[in-house]
C-alpha positions as CSV (number, residue, x, y, z in Angstrom):
1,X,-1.9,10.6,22.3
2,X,-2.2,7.8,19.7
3,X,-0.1,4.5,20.2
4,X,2.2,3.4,17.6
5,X,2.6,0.0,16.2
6,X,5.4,-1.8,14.2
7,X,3.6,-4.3,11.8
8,X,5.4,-7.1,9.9
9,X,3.9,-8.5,7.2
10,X,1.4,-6.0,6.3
11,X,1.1,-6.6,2.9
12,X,-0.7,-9.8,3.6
13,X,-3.7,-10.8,3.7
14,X,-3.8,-10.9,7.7
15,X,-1.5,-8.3,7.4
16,X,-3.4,-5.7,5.2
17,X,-7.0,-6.2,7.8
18,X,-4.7,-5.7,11.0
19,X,-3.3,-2.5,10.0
20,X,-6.8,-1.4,8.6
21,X,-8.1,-2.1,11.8
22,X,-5.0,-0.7,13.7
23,X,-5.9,3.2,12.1
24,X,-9.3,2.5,12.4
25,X,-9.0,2.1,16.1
26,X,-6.8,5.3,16.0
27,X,-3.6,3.8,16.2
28,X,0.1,4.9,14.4
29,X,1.3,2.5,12.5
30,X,4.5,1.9,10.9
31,X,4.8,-1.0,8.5
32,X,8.1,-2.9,7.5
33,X,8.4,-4.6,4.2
34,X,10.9,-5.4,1.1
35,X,10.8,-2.6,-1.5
36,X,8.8,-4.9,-3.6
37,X,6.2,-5.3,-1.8
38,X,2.5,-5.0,-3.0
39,X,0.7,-2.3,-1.2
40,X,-2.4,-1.7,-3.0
41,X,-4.9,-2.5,-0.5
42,X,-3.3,-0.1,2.3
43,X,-2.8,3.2,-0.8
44,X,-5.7,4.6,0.9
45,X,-5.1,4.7,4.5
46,X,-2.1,6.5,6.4
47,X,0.4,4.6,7.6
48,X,4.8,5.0,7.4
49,X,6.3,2.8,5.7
50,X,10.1,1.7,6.1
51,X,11.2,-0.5,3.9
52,X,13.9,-3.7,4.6
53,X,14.6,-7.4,4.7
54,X,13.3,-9.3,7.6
55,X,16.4,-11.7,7.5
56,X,18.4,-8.3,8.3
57,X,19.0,-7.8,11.9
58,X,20.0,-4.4,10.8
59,X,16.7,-3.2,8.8
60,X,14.9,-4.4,11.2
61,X,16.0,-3.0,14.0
62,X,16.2,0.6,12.2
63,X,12.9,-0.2,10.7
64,X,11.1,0.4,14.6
65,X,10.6,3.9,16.2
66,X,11.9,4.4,19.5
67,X,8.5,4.9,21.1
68,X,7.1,1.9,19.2
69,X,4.3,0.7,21.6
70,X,3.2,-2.6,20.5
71,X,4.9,-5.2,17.7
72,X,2.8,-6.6,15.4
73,X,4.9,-9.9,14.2
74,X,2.8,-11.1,10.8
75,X,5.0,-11.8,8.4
76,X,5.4,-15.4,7.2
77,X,6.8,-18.0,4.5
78,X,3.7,-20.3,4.2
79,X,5.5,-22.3,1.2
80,X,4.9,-25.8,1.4
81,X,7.4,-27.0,-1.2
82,X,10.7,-28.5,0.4
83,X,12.8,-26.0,-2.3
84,X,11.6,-23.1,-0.8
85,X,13.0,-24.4,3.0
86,X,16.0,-23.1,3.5
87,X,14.3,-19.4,2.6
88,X,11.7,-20.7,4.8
89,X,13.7,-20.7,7.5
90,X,15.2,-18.0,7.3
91,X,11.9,-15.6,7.3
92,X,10.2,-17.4,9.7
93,X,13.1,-18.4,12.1
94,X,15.7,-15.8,11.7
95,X,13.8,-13.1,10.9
96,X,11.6,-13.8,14.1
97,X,14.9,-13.8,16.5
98,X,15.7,-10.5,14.9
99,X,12.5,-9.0,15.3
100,X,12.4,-9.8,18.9
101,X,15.8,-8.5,19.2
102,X,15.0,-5.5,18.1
103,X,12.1,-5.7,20.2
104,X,14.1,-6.0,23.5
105,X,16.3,-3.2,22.4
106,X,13.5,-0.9,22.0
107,X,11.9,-1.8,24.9
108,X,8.5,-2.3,23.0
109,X,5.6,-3.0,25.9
110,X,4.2,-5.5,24.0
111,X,4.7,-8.0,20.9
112,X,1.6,-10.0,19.5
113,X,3.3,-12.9,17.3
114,X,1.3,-14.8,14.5
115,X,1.7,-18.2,14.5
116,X,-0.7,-21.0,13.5
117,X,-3.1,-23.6,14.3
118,X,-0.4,-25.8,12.2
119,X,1.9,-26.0,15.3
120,X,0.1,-28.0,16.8
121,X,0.9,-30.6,13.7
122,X,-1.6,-32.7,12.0
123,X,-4.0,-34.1,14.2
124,X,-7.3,-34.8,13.9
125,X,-10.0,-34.1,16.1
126,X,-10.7,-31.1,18.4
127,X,-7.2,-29.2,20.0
128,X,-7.2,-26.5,22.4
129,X,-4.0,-24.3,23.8
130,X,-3.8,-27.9,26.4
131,X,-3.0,-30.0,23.3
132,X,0.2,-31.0,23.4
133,X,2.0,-29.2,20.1
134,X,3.9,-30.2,17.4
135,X,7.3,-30.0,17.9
136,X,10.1,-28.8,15.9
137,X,11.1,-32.2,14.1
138,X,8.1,-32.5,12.0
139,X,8.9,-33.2,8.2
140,X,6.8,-30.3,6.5
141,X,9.3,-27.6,6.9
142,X,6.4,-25.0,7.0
143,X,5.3,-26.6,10.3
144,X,9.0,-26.9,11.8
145,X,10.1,-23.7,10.8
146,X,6.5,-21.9,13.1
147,X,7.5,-24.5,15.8
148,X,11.1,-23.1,16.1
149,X,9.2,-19.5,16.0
150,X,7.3,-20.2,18.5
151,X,10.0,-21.7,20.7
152,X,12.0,-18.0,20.4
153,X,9.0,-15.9,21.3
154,X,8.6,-18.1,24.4
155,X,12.3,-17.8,25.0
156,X,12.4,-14.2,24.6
157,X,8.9,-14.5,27.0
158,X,11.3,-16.2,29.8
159,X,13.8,-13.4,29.3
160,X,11.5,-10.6,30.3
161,X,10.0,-9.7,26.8
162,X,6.1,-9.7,27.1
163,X,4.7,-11.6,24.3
164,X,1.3,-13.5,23.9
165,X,1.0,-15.7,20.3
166,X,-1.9,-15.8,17.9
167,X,-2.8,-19.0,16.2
168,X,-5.7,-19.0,13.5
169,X,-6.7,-22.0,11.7
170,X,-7.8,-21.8,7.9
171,X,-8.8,-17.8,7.4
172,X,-11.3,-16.2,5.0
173,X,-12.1,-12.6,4.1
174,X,-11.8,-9.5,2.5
175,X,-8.1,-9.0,0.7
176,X,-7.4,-12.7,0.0
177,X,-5.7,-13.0,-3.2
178,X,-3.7,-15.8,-3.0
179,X,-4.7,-18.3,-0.2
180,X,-8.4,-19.8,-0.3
181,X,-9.2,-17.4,-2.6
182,X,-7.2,-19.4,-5.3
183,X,-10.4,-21.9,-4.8
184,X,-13.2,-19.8,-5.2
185,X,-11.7,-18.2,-8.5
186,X,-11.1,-21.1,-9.9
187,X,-14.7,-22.9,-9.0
188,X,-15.9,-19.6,-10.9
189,X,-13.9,-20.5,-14.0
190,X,-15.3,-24.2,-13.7
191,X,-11.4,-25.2,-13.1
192,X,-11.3,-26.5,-10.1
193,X,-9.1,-29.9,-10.9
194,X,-10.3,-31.8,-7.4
195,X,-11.7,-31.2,-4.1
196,X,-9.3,-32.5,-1.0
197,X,-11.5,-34.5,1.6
198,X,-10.0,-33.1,4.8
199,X,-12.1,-30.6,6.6
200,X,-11.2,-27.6,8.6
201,X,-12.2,-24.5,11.2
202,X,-12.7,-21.0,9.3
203,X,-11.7,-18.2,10.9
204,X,-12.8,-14.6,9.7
205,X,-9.9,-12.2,9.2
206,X,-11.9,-9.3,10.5
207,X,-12.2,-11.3,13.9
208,X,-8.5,-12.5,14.2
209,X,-7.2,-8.5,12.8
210,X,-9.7,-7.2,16.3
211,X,-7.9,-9.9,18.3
212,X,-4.6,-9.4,17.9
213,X,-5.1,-6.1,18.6
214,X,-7.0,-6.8,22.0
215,X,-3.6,-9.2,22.3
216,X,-1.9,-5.5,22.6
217,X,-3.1,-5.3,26.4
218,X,-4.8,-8.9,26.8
219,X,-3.3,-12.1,28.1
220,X,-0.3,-13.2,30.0
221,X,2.9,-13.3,28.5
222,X,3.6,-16.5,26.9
223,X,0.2,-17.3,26.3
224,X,-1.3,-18.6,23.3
225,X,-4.5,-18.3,21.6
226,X,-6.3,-20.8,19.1
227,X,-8.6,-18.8,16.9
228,X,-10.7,-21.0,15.1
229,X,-14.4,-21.2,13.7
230,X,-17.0,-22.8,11.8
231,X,-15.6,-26.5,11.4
232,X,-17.0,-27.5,8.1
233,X,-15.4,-30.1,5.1
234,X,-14.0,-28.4,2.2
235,X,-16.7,-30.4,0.0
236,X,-19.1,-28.4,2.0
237,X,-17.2,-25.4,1.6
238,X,-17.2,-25.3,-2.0
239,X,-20.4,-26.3,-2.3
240,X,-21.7,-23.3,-0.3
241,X,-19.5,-21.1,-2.4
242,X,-21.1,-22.6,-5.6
243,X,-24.3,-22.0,-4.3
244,X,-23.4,-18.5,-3.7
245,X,-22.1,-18.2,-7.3
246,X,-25.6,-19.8,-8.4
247,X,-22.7,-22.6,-10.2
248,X,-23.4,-26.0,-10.0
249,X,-22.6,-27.6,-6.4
250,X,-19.3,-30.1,-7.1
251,X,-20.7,-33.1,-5.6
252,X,-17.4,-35.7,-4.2
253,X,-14.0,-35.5,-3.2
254,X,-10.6,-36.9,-4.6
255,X,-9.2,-39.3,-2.8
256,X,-6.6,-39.1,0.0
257,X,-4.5,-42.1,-1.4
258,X,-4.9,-40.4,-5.6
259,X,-3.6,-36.9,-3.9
260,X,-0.6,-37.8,-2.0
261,X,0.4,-40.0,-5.4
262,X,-0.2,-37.4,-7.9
263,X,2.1,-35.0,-5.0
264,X,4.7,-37.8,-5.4
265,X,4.8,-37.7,-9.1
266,X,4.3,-33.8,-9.7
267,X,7.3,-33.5,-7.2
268,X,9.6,-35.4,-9.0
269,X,8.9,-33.9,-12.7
270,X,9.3,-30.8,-10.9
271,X,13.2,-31.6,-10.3
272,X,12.9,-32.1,-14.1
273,X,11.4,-28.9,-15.0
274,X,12.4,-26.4,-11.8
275,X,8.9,-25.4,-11.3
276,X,6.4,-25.9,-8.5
277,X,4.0,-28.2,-8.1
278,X,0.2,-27.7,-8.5
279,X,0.2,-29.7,-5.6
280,X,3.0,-31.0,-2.8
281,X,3.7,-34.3,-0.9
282,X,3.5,-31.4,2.2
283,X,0.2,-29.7,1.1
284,X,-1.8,-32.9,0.3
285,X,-0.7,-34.3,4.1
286,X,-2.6,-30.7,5.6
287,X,-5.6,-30.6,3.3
288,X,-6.4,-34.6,3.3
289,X,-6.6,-34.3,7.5
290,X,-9.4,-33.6,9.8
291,X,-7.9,-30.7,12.4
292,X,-10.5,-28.4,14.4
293,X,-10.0,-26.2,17.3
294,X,-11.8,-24.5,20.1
295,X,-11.6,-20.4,20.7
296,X,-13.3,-20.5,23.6
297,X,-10.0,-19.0,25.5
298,X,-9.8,-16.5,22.9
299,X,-13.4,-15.6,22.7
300,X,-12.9,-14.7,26.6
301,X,-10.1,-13.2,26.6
302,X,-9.6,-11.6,23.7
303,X,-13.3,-10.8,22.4
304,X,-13.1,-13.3,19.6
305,X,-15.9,-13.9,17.9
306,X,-16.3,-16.9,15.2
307,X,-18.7,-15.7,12.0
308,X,-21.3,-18.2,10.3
309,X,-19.8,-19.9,7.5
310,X,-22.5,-18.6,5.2
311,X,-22.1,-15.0,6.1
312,X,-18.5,-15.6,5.7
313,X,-18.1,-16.6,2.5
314,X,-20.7,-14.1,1.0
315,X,-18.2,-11.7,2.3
316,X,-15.4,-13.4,0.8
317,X,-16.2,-13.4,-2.5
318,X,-18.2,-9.8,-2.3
319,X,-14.3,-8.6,-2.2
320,X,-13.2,-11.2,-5.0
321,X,-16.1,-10.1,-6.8
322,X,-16.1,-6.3,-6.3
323,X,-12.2,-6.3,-7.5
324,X,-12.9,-8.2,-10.6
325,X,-10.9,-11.8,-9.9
326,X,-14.4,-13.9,-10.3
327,X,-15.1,-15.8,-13.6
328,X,-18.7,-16.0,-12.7
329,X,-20.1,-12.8,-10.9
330,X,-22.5,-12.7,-7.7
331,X,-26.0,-12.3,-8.5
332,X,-27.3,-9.1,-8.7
333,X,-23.9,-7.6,-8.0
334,X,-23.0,-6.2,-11.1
């Protein structure tokens, strides 16, 4: 008999290559997301969906089966712009009490919970799970509101619930449309306004999607696991992609100091004008750092395995390129 999993989040990019891999391993899967959610990439597989608001106690809780096996907590608010934190913390804060509530009501075996590299805050250097973490007064809201989710899934941990927490550092892979991806399409367009100097570990989606799932029957409760990779700058990255893309190789960074003052002034004309900013104070603090982490705990434990930068991007943009988001197409592909 198959096991059944609840999965948050699965529209996602993490999302969508968890439950791929979840039915690919034989496993029932039962999503939860708002009506409006964009399921394209999981049309072609079978899976239940039930839709809801995570900051509903309610739809949440009548969202999970009874003889849910394992709950797959993805879903996220990554916004790094301070007028999106109060809905911030909501999803990531509230909506994780209420999925582990209803958790704990229907006596689920198991609950993986994405969280991030991030909580451990912005350090540079090498961390590992015996870094001491961020804590839950940092200023960039998406950092404090993963620290208080974190807290609650080791609270719920203390009061019987058994737990373990994923935290992957900067992902790439098949079904990005909207995170790194944003980077690659634009280097194909030839608009890529500036290169940050910070550099970063890469983690491959496909890995993290098999290790969560391993996280289903691996670890101790309360544990957490850094899932990292190739630690490489993001000048290097995007030279490698260019290379790729047979584009020519961008060849220096912006400055730290010129990003975090254009964030200052794009910030306040966007009080003026109500719309984002192409960049943040918050966002050019995380990519203007140096923050690497070791898997070796995970690669043990959970069967992670890190993927050559190279081979990584090639797959990367294969996907971009195969559904038609690249300017500049991969040679010999099409």
């Amino acid at each position: 008999m198959s096991r059944h999993a609840w999965v948050s989040g699965a529209s996602g990019f993490v999302g969508v290559n968890v439950v791929r891999e979840l039915v690919s391993q034989g496993w029932q899967v039962t999503i939860f997301c708002r009506p409006t959610a964009d399921l394209r990439d999981l049309q072609d597989i079978p899976v239940e969906v039930r839709h809801g608001d995570l900051i509903s106690a309610d739809d949440v809780l009548a969202s999970m089966p009874e003889n849910t096996d394992t709950v797959f907590h993805i879903a996220a608010d990554t916004s790094v712009w301070s007028r999106h934190n109060d809905r911030q913390t909501r999803v990531n804060v509230a909506g994780t009490r209420h999925v582990l509530a209803a958790a704990a009501q229907r006596g689920v075996r198991r609950m993986v919970h994405t969280s991030s590299f991030a909580t451990w805050g912005i350090q540079s250097g090498i961390i590992n799970e015996n870094t001491p973490p961020s804590t839950t007064h940092h200023w960039i809201n998406y950092i404090k509101s993963k620290c208080l989710a974190r807290d609650l899934v080791l609270e719920a941990v203390a009061g019987g619930l058994a737990a373990v927490i994923i935290c992957p550092g900067h992902i790439l892979g098949p079904y990005d449309r909207q995170n790194w991806a944003r980077l690659f399409i634009l280097l194909s367009q030839g608009a890529l306004p500036g290169i940050p100097p910070g550099s970063g570990a890469f983690s491959d989606v496909r890995q993290i999607a098999k290790a969560q799932i391993a996280a289903a029957d691996a670890g101790q409760p309360g544990e957490q696991f850094l899932l990292g990779g190739p630690s490489v700058s993001y000048l290097a990255l995007l030279q490698q992609a260019a290379a790729h893309l047979q584009l020519p190789q961008p060849q220096r960074t912006t400055p730290a100091w010129l990003l975090k003052c254009a964030a200052r002034v794009m910030q306040a004309g966007s009080v003026i004008t109500g719309r984002e900013p192409r960049i943040t104070p918050e966002a050019a603090a995380m990519i203007t750092n140096h923050m690497h982490c070791d898997s070796s705990k995970a690669e043990q434990a959970l069967g992670y395995q890190q993927t050559p930068i190279s081979e990584l991007l090639q797959v990367t943009l294969e996907w971009l390129d195969q559904h038609s988001l690249l300017a500049k197409t991969l040679p010999g592909k099409r």
